[in-house]
N, C-alpha and C positions, 0 to 999 in steps of 0.2 A: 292525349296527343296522338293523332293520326297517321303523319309522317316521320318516320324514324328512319331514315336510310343510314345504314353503315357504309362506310368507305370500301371504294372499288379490293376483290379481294383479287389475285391473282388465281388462284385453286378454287373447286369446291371444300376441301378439307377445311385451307386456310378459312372462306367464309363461312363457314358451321362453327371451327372452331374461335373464332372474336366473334360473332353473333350470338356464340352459346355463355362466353366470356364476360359482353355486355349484359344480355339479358339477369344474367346469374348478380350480379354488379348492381343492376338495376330492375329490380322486378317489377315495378311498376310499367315499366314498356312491356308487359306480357299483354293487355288489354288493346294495346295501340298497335302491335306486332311490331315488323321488322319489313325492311327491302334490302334484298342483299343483292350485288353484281358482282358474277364471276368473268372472269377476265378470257381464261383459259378452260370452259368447264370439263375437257376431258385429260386434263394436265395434272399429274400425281407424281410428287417428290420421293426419293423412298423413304422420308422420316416420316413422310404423311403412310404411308398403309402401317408404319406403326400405329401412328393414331387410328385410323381405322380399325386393326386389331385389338385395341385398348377396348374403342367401343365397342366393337363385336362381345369382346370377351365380356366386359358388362352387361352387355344385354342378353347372351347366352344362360351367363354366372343366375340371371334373375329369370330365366324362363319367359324370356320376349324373342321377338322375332329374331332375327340375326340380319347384319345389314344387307346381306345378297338376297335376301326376302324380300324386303322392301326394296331396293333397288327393283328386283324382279317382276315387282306392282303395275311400274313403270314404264320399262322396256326390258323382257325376257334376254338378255345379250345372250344365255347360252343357247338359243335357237336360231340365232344369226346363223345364219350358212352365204352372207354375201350376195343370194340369188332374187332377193327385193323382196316388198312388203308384201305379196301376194301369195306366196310359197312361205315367208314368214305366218302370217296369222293363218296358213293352211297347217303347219307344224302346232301351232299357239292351240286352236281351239279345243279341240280334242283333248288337249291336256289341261288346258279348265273346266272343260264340262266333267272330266272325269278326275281332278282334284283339288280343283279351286272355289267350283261354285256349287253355294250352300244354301238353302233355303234361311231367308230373313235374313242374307248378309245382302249389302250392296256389291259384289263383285271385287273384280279386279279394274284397276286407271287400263290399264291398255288392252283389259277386253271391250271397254266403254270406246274406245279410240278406234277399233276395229270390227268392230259389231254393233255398232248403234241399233236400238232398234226405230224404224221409221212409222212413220203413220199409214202407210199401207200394208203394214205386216210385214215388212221385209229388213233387210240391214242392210249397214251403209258403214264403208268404212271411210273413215276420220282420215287417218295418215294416207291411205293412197290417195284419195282427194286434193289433198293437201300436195305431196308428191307431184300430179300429174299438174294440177294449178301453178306450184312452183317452176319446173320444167316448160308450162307454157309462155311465161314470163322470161325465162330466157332465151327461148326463140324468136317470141313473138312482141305484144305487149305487154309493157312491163306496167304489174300493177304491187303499190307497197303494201294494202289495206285490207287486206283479203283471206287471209289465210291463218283461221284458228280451229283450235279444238276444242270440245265444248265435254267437258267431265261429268258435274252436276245436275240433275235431271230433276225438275220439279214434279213431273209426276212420280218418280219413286222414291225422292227423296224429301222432299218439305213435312211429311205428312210425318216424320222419324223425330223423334226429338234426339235419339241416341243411335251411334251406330251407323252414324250419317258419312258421305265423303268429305275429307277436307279438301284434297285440290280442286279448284273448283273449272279452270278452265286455263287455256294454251295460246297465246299466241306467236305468232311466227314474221318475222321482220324480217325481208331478202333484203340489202341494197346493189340497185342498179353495176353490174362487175365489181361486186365487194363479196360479203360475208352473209351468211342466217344468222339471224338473233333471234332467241329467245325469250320472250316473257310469259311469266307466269302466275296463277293470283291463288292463293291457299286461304279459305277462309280460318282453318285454324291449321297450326301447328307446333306439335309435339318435340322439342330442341333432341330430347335423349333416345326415345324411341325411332324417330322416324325419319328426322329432318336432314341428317346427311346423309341416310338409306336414297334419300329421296332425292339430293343433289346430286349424286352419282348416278342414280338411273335418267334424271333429267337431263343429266349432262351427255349419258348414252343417244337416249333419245335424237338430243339435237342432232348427234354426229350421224345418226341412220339416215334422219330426213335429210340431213344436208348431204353426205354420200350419193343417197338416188335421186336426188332431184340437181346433182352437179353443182353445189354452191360446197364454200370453205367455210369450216367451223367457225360460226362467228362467238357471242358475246352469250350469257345467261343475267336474267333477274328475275328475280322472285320476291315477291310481294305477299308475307303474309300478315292478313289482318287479325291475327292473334295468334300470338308464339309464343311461348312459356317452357321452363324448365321445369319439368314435372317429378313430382317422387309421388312414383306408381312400383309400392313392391319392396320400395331403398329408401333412405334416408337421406336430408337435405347436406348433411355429413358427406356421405357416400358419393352424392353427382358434384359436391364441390370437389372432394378429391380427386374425381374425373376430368376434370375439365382443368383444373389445374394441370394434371399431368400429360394433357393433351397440349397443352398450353407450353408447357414449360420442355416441350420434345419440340415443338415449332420453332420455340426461341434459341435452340441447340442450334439447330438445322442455320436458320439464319444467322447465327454469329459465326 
């Protein structure tokens, strides 16, 4: 089965942690993935950075990334200086040519967003585009259909069987004196490693693009066509008693 949507979450935290919940419950939707919508995606309880902490420390405890890593994939937040996208990836670049990018890795999602490279040898960046198109819409004509970012690159990536991207591309939903919305399509993803690294950075994202193009943070969904809870390194022991106790600090919080 194809379509799996979870119920509207209010948080990122909240929709990782019942997506990570269901899937763990039901592994056979790991094949058919997930679509989760967050309500408030830059909205965080403070039982929830416990959870975040939990998984941090998990994923540390195991020599994985840690969630500001992956977050950082994303949207760099510690290089936000507030002074817009142009002075942002002028801070960004330099700092992955000289620690980010490897030979025979596919890069970083928001070097891909900011550096495209074009068919004339040149680059082209994704989010100011995006940005100045949005901005035009509010002065001028207003268009809903227009405005996405494209991750996945068949020429450097098809050719990989492994070590490939999973997010595969962005789209961006203004409404007419309303909110931005976000959608987003992952061809796979990883519940324990990656996936709330990844709804925290998404949820930054949104907030940047809608900050400099003058709209109010609206909605996130993400659509991934294969999620699974993975044991990479841990035991199927191990991530259930994670997500239990992420689960069961949620269920505090709300009663």
């Amino acid at each position: 089965m194809f379509y799996n949507p979870m119920p509207a979450a209010a948080t990122p935290v909240r929709a990782w942690a019942e997506a990570a919940d269901r899937l763990r419950a039901e592994p056979t939707l790991s094949l058919g993935g997930l679509m989760l919508h967050v309500e408030r995606p830059l909205a965080m309880e403070p039982d929830e950075e416990a959870v975040v902490s939990l998984v941090d420390d998990f994923l540390r405890c195991h020599d994985k990334q840690p969630i500001v890593t992956v977050a950082n994939t994303i949207f760099p937040s510690s290089l936000d200086r507030g002074d817009g996208i142009d002075r942002l990836r002028e801070r960004y670049l330099p700092i992955y040519q000289r620690r980010m990018c490897r030979q025979g890795e596919w890069g970083r999602y928001f070097e891909r967003m900011v550096n495209w490279k074009d068919r004339e040898g040149g680059h082209r960046d994704q989010i100011a585009e995006n940005i100045r198109m949005l901005k035009d819409a509010r002065d001028g004509r207003f268009y809903e259909n227009r405005y996405e970012i494209i991750i996945s690159d068949p020429v450097r990536d098809m050719r990989k069987a492994t070590n490939r991207q999973c997010l595969s591309m962005i789209e961006l939903k203004p409404e007419r004196d309303g909110p931005l919305h976000m959608l987003v399509v992952y061809r796979n993803h990883y519940y324990v490693q990656k996936t709330l690294g990844n709804l925290l950075g998404l949820g930054r994202l949104l907030g940047f693009i809608a900050r400099e193009s003058g709209f109010e943070v609206g909605t996130l969904t993400v659509n991934s066509t294969a999620a699974r809870i993975e044991t990479d390194g841990w035991s199927k022991a191990d991530v259930t008693a994670l997500i239990d106790d992420c689960s069961a600090r949620l269920l505090r919080q709300a009663a």
